[in-house]
N, CA, C and O atoms as CSV, one atom per row, in Angstrom:
chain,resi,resn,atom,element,x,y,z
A,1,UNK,N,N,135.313,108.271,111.687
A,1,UNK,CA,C,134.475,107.092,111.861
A,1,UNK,C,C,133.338,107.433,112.824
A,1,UNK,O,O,133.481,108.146,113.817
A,2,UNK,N,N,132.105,106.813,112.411
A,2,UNK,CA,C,130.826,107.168,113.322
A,2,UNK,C,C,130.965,106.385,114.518
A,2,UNK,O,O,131.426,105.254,114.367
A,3,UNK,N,N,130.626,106.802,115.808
A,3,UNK,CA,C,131.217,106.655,117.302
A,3,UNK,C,C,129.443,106.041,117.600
A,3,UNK,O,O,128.527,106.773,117.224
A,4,UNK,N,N,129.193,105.008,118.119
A,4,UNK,CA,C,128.323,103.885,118.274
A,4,UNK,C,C,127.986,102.568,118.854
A,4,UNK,O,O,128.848,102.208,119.657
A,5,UNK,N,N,127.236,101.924,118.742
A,5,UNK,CA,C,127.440,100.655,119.317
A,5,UNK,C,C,126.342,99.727,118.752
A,5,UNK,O,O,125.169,99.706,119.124
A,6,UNK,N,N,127.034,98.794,117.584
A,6,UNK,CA,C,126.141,97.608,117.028
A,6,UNK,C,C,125.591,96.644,117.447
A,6,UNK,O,O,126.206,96.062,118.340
A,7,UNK,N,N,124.543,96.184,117.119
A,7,UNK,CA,C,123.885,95.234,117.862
A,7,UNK,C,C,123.302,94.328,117.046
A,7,UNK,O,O,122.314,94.689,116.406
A,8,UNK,N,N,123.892,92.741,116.888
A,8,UNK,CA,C,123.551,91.915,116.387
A,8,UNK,C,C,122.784,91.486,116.990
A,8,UNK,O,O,122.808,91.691,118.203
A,9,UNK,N,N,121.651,90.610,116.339
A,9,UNK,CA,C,120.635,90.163,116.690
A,9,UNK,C,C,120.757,88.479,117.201
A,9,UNK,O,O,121.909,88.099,117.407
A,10,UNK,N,N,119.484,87.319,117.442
A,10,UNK,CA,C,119.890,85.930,117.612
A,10,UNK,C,C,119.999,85.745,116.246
A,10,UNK,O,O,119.118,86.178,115.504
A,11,UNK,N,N,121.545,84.805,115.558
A,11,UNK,CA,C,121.607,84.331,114.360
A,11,UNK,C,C,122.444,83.254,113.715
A,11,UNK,O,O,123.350,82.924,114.481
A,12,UNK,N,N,122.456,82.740,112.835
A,12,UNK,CA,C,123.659,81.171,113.180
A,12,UNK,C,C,124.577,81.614,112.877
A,12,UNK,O,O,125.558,80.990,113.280
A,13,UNK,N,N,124.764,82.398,112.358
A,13,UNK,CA,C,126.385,83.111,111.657
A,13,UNK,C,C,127.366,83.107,112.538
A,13,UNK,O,O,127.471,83.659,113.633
A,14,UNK,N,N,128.234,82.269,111.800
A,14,UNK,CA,C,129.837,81.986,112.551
A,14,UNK,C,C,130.139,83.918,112.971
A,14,UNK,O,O,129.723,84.896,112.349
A,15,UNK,N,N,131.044,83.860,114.298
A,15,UNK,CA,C,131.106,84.468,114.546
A,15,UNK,C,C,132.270,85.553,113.789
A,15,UNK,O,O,132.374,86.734,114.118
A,16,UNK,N,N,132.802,85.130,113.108
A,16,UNK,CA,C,134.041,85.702,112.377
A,16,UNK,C,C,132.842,86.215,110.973
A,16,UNK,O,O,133.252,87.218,110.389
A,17,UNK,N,N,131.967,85.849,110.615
A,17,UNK,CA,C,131.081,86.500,109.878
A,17,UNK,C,C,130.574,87.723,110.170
A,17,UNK,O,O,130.587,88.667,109.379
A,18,UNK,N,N,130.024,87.759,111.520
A,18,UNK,CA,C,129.371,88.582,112.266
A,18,UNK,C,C,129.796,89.481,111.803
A,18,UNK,O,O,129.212,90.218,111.008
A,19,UNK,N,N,131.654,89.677,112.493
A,19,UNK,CA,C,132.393,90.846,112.782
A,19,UNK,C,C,132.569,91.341,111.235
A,19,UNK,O,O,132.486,92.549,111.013
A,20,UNK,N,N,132.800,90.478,110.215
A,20,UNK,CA,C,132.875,91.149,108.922
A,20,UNK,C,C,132.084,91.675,108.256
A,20,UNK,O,O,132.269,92.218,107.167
A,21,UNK,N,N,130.968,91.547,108.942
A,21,UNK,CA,C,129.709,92.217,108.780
A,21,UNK,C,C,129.541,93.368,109.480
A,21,UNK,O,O,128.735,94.231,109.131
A,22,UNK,N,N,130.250,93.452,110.460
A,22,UNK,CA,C,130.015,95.196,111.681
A,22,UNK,C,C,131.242,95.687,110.461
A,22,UNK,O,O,131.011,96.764,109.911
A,23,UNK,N,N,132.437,94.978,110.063
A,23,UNK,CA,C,133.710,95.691,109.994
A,23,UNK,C,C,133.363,96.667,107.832
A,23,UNK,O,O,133.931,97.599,107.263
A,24,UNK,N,N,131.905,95.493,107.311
A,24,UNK,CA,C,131.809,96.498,106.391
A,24,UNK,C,C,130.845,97.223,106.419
A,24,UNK,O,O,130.700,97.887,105.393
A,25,UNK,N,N,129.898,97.409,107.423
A,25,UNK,CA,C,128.443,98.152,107.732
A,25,UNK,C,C,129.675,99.503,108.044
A,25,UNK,O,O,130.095,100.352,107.258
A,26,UNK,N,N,129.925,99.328,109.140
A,26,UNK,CA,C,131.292,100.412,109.450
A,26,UNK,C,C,131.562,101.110,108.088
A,26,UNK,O,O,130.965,102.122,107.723
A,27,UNK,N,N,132.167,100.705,107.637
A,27,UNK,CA,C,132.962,101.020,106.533
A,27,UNK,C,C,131.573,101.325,105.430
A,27,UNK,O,O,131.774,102.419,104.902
A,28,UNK,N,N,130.483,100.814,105.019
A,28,UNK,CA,C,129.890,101.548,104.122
A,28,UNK,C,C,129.473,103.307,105.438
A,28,UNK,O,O,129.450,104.446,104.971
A,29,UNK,N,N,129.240,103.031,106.830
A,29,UNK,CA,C,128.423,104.221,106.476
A,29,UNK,C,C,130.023,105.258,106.852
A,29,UNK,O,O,129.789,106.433,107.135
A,30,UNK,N,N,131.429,104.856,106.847
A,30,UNK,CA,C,132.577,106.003,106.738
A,30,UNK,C,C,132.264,106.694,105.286
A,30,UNK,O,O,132.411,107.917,105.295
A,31,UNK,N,N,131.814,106.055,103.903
A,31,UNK,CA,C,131.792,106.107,102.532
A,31,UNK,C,C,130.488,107.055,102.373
A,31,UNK,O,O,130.623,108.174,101.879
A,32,UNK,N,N,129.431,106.663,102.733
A,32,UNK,CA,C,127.888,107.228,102.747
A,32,UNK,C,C,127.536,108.300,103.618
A,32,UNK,O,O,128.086,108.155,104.710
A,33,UNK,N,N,127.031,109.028,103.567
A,33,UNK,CA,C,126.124,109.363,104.241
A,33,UNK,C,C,124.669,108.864,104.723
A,33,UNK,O,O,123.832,108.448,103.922
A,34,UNK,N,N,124.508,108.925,105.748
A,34,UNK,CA,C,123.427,108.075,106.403
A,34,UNK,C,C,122.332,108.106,106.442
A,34,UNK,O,O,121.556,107.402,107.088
A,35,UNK,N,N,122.075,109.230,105.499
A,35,UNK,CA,C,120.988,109.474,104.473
A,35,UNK,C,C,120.438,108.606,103.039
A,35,UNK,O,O,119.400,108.368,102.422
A,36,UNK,N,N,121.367,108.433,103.013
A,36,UNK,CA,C,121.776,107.436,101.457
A,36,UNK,C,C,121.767,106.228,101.587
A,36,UNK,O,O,122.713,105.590,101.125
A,37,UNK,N,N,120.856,105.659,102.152
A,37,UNK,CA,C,120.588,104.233,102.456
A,37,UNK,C,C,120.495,103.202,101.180
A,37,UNK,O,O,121.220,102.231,101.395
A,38,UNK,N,N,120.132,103.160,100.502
A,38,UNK,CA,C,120.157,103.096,98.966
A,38,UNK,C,C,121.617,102.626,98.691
A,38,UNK,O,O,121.951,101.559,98.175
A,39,UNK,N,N,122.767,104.062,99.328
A,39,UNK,CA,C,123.888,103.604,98.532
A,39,UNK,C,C,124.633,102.243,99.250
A,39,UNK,O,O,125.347,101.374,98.749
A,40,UNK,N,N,124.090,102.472,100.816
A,40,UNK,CA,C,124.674,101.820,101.484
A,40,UNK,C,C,124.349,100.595,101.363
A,40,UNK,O,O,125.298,99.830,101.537
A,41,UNK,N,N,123.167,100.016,101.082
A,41,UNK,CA,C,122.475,98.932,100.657
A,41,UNK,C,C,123.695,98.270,99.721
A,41,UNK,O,O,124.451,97.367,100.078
A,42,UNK,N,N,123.685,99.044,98.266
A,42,UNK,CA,C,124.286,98.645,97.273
A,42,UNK,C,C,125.829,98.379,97.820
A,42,UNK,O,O,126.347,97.323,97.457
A,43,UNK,N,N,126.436,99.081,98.491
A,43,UNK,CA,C,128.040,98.951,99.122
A,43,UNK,C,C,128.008,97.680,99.463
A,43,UNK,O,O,128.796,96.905,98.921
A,44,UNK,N,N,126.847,97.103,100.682
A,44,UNK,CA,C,127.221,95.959,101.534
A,44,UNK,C,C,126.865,94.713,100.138
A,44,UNK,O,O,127.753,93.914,99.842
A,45,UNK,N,N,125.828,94.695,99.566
A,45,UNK,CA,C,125.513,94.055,99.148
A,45,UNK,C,C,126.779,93.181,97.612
A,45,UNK,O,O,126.375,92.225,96.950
């Protein structure tokens, strides 16, 4: 796993959203390479 520190921005999103949002950004770039933005796009999306 890539060793880091996320940073959400100001936003209304319940906070249990947030985290499922770090917990699949995480998880697309374990899958991707971080080059491949493209794929990662398509993962989260």
């Amino acid at each position: 796993m890539l060793e880091g520190k996320a940073v959400i921005g100001d936003t209304d999103m319940l906070q249990t959203m947030q985290q499922d949002a770090l917990h699949l950004a995480a998880k697309a770039l374990d899958f991707f390479d971080v080059t491949e933005a493209t794929d990662i796009a398509r993962f989260v999306k």
